[in-house]
mmCIF file of the N, C-alpha and C atoms, coordinates in Angstrom:
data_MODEL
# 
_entry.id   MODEL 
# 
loop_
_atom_site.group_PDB 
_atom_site.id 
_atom_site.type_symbol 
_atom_site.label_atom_id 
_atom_site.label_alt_id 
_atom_site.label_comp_id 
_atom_site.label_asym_id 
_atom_site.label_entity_id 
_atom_site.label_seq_id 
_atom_site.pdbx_PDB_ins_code 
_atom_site.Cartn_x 
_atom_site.Cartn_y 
_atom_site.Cartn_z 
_atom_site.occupancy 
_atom_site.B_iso_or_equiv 
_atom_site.pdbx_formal_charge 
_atom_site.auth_seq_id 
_atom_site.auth_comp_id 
_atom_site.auth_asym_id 
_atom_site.auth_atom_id 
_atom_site.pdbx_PDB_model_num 
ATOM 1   N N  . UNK A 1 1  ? -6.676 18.164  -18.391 1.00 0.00 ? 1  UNK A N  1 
ATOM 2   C CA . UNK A 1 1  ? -5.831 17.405  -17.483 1.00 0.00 ? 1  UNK A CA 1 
ATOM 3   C C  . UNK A 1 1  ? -6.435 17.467  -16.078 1.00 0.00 ? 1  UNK A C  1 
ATOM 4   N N  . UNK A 1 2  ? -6.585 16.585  -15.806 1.00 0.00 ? 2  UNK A N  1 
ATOM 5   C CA . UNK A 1 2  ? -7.379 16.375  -13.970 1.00 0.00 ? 2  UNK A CA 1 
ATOM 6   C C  . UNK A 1 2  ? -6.015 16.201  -12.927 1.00 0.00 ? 2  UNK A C  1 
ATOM 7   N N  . UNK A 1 3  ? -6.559 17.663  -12.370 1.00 0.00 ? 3  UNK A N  1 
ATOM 8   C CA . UNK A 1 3  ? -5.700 17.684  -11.012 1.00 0.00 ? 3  UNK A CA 1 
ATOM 9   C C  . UNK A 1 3  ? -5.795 16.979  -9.901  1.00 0.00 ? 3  UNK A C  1 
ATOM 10  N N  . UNK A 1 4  ? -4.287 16.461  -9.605  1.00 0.00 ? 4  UNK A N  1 
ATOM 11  C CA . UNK A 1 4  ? -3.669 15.320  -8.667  1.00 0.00 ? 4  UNK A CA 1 
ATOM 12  C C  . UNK A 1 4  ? -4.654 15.814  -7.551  1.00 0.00 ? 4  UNK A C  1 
ATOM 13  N N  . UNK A 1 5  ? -5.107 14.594  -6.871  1.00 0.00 ? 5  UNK A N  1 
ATOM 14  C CA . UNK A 1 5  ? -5.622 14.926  -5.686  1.00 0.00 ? 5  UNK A CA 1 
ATOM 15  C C  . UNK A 1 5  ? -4.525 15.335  -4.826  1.00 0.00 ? 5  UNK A C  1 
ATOM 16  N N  . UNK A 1 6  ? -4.672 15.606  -3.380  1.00 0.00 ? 6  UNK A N  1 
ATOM 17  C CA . UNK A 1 6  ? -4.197 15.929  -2.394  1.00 0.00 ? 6  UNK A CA 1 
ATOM 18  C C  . UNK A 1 6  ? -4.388 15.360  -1.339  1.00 0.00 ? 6  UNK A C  1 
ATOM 19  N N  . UNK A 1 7  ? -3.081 13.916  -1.100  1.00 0.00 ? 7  UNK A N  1 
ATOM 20  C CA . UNK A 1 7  ? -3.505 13.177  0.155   1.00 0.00 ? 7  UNK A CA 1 
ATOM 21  C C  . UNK A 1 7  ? -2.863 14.327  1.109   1.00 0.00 ? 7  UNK A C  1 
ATOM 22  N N  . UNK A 1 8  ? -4.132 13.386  2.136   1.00 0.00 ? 8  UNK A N  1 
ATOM 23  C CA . UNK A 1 8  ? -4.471 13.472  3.249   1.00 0.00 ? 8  UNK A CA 1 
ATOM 24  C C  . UNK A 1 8  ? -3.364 12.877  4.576   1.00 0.00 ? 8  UNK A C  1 
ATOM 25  N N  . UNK A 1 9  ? -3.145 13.664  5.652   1.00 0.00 ? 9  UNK A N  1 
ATOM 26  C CA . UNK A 1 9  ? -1.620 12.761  6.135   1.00 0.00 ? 9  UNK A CA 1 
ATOM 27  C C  . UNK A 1 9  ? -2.006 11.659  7.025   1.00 0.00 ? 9  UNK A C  1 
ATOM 28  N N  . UNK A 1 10 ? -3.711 10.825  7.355   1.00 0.00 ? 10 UNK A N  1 
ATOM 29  C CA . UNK A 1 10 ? -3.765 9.606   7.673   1.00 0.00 ? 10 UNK A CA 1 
ATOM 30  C C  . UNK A 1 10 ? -3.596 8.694   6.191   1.00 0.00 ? 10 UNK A C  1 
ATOM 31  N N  . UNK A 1 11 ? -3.735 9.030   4.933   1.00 0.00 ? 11 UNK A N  1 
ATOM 32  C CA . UNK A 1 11 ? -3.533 8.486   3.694   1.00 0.00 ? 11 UNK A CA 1 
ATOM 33  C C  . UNK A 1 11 ? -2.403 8.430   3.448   1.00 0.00 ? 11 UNK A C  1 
ATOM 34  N N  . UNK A 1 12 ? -1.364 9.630   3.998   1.00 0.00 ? 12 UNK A N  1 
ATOM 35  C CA . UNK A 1 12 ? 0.003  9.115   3.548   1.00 0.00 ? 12 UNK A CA 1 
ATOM 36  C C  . UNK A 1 12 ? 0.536  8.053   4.874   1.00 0.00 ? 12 UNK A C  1 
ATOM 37  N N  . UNK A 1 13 ? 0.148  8.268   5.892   1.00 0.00 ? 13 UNK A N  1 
ATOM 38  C CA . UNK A 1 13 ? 0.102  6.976   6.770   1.00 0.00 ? 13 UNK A CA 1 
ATOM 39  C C  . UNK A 1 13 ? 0.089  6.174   6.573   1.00 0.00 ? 13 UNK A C  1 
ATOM 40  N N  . UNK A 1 14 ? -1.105 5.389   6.037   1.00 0.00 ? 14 UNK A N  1 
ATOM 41  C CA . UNK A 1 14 ? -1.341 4.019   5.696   1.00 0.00 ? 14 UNK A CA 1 
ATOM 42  C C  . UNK A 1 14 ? -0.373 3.967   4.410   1.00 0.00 ? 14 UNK A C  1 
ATOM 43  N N  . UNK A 1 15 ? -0.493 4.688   3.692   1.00 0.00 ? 15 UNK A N  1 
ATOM 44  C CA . UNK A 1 15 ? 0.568  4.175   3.013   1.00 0.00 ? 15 UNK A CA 1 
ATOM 45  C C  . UNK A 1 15 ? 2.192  4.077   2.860   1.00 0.00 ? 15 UNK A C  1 
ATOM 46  N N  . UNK A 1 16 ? 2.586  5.003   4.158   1.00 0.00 ? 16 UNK A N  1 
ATOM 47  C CA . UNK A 1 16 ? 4.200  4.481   4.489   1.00 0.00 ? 16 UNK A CA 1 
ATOM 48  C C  . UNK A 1 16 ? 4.041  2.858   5.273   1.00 0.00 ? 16 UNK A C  1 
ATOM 49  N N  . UNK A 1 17 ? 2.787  2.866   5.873   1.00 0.00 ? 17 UNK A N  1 
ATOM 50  C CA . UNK A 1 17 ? 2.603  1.145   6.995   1.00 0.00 ? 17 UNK A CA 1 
ATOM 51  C C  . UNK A 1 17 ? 2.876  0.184   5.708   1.00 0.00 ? 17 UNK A C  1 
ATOM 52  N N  . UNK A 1 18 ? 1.701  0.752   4.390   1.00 0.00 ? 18 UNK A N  1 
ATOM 53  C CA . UNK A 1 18 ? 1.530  -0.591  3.781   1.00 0.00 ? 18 UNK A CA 1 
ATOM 54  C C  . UNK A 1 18 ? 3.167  -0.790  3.008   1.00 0.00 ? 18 UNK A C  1 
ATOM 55  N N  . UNK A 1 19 ? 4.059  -0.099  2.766   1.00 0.00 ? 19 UNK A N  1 
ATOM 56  C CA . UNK A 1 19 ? 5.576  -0.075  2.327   1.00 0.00 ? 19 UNK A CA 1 
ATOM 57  C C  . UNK A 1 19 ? 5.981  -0.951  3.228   1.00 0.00 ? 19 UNK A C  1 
ATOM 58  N N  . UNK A 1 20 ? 6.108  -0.503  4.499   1.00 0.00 ? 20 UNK A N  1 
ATOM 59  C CA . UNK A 1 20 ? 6.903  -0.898  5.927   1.00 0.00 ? 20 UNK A CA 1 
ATOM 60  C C  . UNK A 1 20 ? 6.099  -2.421  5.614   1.00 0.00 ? 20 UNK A C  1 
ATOM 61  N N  . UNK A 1 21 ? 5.529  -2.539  5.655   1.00 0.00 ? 21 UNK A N  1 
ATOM 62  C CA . UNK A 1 21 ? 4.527  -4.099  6.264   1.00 0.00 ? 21 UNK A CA 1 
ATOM 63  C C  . UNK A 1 21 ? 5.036  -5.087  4.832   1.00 0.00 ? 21 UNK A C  1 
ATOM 64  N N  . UNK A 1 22 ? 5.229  -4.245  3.525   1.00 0.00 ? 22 UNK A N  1 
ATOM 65  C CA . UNK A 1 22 ? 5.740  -5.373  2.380   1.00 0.00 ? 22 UNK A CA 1 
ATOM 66  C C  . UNK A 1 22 ? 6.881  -5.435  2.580   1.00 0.00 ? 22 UNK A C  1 
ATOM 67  N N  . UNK A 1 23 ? 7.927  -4.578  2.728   1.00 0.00 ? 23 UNK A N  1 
ATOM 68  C CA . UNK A 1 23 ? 9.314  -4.921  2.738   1.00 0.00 ? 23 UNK A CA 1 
ATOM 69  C C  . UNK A 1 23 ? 9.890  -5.897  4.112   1.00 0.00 ? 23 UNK A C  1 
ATOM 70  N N  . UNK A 1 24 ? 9.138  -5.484  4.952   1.00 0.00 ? 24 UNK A N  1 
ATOM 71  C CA . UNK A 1 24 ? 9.276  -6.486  6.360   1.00 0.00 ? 24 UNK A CA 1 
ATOM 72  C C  . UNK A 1 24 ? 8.781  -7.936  6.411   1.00 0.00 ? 24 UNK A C  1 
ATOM 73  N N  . UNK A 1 25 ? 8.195  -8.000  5.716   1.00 0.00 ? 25 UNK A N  1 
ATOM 74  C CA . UNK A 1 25 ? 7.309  -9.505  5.464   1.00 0.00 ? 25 UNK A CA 1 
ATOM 75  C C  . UNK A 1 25 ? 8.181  -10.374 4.182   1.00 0.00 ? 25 UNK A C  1 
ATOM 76  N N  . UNK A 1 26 ? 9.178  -10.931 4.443   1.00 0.00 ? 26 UNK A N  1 
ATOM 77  C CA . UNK A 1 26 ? 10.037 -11.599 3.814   1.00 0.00 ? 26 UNK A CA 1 
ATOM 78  C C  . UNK A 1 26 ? 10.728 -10.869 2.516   1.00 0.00 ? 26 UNK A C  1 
ATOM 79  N N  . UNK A 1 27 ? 11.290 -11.594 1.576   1.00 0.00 ? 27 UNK A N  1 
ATOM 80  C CA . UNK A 1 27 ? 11.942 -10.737 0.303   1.00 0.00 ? 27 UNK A CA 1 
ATOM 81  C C  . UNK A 1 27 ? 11.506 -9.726  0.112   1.00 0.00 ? 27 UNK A C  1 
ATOM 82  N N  . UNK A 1 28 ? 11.732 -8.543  -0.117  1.00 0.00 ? 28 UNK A N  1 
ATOM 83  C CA . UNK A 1 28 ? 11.204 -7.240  -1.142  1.00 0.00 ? 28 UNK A CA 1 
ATOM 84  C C  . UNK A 1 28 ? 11.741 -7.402  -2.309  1.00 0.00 ? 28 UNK A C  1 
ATOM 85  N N  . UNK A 1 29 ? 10.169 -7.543  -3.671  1.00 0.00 ? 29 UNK A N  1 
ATOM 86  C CA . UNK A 1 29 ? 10.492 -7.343  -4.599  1.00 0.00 ? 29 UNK A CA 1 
ATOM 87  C C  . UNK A 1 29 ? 12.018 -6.635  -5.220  1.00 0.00 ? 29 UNK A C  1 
ATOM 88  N N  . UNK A 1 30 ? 13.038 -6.736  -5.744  1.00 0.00 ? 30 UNK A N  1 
ATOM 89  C CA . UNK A 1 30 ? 14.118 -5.607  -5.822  1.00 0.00 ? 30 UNK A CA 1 
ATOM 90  C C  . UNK A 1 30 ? 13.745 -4.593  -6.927  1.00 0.00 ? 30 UNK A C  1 
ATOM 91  N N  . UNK A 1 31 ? 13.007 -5.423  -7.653  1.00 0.00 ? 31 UNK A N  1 
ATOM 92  C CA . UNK A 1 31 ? 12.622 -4.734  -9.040  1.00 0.00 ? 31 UNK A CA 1 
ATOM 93  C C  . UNK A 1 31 ? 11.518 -3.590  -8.267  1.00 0.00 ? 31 UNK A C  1 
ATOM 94  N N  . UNK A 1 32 ? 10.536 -3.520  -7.287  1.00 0.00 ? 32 UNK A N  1 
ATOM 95  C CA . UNK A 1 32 ? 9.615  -2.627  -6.867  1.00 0.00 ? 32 UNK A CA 1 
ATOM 96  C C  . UNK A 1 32 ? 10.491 -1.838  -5.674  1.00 0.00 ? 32 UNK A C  1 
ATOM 97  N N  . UNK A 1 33 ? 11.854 -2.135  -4.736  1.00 0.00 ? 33 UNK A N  1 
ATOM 98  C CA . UNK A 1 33 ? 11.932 -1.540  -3.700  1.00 0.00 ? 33 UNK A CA 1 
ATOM 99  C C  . UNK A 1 33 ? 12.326 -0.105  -3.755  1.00 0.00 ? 33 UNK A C  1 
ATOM 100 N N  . UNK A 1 34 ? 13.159 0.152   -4.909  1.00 0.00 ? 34 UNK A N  1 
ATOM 101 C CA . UNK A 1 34 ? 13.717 1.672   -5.305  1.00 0.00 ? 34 UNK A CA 1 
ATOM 102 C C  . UNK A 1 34 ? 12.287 2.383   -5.060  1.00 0.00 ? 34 UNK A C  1 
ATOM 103 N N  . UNK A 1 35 ? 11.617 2.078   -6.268  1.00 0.00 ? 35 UNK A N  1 
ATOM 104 C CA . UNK A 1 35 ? 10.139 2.977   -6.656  1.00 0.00 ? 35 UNK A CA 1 
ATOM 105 C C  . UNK A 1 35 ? 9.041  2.838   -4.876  1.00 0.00 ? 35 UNK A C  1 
ATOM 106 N N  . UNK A 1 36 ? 10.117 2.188   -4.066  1.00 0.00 ? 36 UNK A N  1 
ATOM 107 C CA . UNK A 1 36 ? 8.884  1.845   -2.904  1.00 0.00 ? 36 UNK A CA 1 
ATOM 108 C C  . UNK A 1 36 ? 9.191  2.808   -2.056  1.00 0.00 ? 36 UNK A C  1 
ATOM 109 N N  . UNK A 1 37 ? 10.496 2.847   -1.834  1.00 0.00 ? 37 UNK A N  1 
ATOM 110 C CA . UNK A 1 37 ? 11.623 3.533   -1.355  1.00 0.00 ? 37 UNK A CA 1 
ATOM 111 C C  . UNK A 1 37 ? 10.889 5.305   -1.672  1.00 0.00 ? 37 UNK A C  1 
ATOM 112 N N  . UNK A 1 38 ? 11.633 5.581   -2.899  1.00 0.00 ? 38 UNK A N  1 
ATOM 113 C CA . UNK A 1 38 ? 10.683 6.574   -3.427  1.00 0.00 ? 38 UNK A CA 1 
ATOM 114 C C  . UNK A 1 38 ? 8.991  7.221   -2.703  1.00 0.00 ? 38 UNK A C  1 
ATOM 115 N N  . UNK A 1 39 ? 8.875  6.299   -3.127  1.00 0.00 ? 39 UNK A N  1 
ATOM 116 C CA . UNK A 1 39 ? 7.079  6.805   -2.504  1.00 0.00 ? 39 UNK A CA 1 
ATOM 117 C C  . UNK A 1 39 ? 6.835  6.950   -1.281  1.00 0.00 ? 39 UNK A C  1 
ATOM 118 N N  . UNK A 1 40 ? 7.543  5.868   -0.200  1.00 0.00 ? 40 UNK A N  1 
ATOM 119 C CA . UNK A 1 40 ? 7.697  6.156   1.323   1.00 0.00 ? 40 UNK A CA 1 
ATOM 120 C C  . UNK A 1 40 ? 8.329  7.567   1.339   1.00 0.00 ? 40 UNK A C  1 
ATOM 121 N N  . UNK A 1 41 ? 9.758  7.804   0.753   1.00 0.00 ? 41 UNK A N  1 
ATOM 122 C CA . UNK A 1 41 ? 9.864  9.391   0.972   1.00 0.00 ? 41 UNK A CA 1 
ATOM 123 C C  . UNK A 1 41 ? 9.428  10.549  0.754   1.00 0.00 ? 41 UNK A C  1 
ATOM 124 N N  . UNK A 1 42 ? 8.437  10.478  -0.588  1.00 0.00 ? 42 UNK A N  1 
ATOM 125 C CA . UNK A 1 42 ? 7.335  11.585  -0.519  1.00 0.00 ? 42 UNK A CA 1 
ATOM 126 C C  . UNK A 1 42 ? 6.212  11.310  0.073   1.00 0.00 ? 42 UNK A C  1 
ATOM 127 N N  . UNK A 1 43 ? 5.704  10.517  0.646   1.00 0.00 ? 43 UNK A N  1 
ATOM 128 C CA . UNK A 1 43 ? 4.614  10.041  1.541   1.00 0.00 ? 43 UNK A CA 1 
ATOM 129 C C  . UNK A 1 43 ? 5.315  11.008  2.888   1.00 0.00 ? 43 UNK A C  1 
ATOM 130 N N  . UNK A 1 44 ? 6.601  10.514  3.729   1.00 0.00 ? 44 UNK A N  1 
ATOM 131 C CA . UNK A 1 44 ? 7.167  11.381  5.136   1.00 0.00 ? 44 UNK A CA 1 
ATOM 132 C C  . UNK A 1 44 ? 7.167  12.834  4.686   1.00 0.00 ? 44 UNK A C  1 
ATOM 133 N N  . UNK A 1 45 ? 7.867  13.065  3.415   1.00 0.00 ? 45 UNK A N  1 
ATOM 134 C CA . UNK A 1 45 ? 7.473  14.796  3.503   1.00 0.00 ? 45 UNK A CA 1 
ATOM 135 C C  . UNK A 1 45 ? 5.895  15.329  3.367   1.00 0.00 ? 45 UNK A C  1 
ATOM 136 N N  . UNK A 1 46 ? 5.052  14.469  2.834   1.00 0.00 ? 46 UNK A N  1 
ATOM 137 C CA . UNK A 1 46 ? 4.054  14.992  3.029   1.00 0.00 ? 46 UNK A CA 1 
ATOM 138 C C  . UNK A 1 46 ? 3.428  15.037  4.727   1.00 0.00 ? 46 UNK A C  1 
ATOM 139 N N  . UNK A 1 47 ? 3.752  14.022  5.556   1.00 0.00 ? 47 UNK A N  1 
ATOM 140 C CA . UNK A 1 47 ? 3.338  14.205  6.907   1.00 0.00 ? 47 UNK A CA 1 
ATOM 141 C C  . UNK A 1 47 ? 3.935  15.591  7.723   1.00 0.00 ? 47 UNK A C  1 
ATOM 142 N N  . UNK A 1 48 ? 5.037  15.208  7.287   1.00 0.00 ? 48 UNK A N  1 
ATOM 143 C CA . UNK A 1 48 ? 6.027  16.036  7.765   1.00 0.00 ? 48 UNK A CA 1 
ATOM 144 C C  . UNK A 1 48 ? 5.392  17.606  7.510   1.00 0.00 ? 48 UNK A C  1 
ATOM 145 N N  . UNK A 1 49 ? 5.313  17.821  6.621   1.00 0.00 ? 49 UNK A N  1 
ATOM 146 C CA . UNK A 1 49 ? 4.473  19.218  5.901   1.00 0.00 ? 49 UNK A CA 1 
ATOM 147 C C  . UNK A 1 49 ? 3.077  19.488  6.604   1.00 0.00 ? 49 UNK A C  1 
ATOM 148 N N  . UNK A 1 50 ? 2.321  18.426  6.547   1.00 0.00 ? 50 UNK A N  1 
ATOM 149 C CA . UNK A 1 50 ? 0.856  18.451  7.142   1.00 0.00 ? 50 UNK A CA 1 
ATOM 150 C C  . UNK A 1 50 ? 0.980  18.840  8.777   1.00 0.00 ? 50 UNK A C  1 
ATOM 151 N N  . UNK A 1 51 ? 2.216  17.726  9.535   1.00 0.00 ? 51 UNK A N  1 
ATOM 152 C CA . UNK A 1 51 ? 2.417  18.950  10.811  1.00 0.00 ? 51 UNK A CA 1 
ATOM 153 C C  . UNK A 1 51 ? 2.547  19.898  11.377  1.00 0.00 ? 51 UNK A C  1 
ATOM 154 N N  . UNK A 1 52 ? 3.810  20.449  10.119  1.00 0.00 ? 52 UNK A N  1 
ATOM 155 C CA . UNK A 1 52 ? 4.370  21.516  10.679  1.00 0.00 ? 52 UNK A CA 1 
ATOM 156 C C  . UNK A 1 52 ? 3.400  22.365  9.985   1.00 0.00 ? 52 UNK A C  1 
ATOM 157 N N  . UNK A 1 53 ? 2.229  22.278  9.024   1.00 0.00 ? 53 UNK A N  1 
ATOM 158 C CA . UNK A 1 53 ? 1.127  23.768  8.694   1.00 0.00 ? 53 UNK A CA 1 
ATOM 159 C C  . UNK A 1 53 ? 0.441  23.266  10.512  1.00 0.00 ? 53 UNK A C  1 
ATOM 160 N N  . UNK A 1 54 ? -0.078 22.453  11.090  1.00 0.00 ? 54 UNK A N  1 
ATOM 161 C CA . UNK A 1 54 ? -0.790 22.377  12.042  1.00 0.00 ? 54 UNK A CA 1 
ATOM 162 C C  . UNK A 1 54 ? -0.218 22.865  13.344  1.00 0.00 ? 54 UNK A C  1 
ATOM 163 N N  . UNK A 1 55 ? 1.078  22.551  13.484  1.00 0.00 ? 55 UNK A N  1 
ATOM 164 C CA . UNK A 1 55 ? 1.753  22.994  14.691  1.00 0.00 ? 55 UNK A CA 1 
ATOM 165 C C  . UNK A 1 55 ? 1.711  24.290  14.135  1.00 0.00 ? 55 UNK A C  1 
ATOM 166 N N  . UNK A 1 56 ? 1.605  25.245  13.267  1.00 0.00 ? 56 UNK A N  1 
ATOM 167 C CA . UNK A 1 56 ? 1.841  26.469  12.979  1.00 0.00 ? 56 UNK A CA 1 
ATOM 168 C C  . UNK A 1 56 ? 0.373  26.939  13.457  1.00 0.00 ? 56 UNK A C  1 
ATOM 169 N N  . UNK A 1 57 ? -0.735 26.465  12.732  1.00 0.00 ? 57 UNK A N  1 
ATOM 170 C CA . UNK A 1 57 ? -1.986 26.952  13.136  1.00 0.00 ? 57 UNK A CA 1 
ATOM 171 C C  . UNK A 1 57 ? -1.968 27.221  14.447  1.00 0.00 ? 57 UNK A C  1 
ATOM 172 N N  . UNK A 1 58 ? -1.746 26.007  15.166  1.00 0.00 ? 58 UNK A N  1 
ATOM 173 C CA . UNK A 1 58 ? -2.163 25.926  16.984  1.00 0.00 ? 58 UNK A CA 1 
ATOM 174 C C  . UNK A 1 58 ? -1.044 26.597  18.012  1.00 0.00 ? 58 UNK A C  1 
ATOM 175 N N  . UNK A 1 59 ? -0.356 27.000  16.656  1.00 0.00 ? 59 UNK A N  1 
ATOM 176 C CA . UNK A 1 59 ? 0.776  28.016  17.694  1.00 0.00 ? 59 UNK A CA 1 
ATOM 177 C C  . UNK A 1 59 ? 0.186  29.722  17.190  1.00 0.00 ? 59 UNK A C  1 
ATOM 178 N N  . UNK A 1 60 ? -0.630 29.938  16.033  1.00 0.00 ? 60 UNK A N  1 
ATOM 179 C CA . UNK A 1 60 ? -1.286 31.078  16.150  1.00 0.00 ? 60 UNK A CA 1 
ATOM 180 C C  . UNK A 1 60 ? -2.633 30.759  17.021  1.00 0.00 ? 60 UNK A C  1 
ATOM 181 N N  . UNK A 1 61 ? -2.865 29.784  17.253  1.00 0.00 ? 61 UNK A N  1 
ATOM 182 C CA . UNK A 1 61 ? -4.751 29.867  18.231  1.00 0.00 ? 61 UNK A CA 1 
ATOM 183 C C  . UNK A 1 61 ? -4.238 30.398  19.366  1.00 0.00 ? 61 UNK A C  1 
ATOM 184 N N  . UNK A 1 62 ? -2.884 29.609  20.000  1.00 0.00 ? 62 UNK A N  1 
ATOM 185 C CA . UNK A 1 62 ? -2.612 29.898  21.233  1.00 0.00 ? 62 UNK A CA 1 
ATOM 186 C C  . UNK A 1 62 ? -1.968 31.135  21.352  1.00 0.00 ? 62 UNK A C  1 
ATOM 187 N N  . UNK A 1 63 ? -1.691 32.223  20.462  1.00 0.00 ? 63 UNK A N  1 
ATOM 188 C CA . UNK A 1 63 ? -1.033 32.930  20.578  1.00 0.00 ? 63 UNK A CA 1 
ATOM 189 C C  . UNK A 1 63 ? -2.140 34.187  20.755  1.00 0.00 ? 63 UNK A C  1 
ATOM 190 N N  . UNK A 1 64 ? -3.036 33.746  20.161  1.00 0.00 ? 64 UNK A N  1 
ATOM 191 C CA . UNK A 1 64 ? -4.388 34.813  19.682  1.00 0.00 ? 64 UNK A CA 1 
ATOM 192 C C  . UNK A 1 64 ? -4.871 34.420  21.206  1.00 0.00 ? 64 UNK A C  1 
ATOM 193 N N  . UNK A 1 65 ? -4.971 33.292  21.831  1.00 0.00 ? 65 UNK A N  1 
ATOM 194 C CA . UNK A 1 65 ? -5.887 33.385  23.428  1.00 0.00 ? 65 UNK A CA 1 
ATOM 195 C C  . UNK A 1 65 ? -5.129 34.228  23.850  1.00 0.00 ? 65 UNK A C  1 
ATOM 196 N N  . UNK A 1 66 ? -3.578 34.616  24.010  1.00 0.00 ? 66 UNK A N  1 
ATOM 197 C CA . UNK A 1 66 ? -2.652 34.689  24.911  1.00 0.00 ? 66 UNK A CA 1 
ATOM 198 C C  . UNK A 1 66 ? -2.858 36.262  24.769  1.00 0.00 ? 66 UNK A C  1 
ATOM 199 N N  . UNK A 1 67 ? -3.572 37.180  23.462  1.00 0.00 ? 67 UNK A N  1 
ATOM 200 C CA . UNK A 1 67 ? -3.640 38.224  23.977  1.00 0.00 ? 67 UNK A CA 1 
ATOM 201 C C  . UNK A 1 67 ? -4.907 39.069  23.933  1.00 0.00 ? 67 UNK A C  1 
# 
């Protein structure tokens, strides 16, 4: 079994835009918007996640200059 890659949080980017940019651009499929819906919200927790490990890093760099 081949392990899931691991996007990247400019990859989950583009892909909450490319959601945002189909549903905004006239009808949304109804039959695709649930499953779109879906994927935009594990796409934000993944950003969401990718920040807060980074704001964590750069709050230990700065903590390590500070002593």
């Amino acid at each position: 079994m081949m392990a899931k890659k691991e996007i990247g949080f400019n990859e989950a980017v583009k892909g909450i835009e490319e959601i945002l940019k189909n549903i905004e651009e006239g009808e949304p499929d109804i039959d695709r918007l649930s499953a779109d819906v879906e994927k935009a919200a594990a796409l934000i927790k993944i950003c969401r996640a990718r920040l807060r490990e980074t704001e964590e890093k750069i709050d230990g760099i700065m903590k390590d200059l500070r002593s």
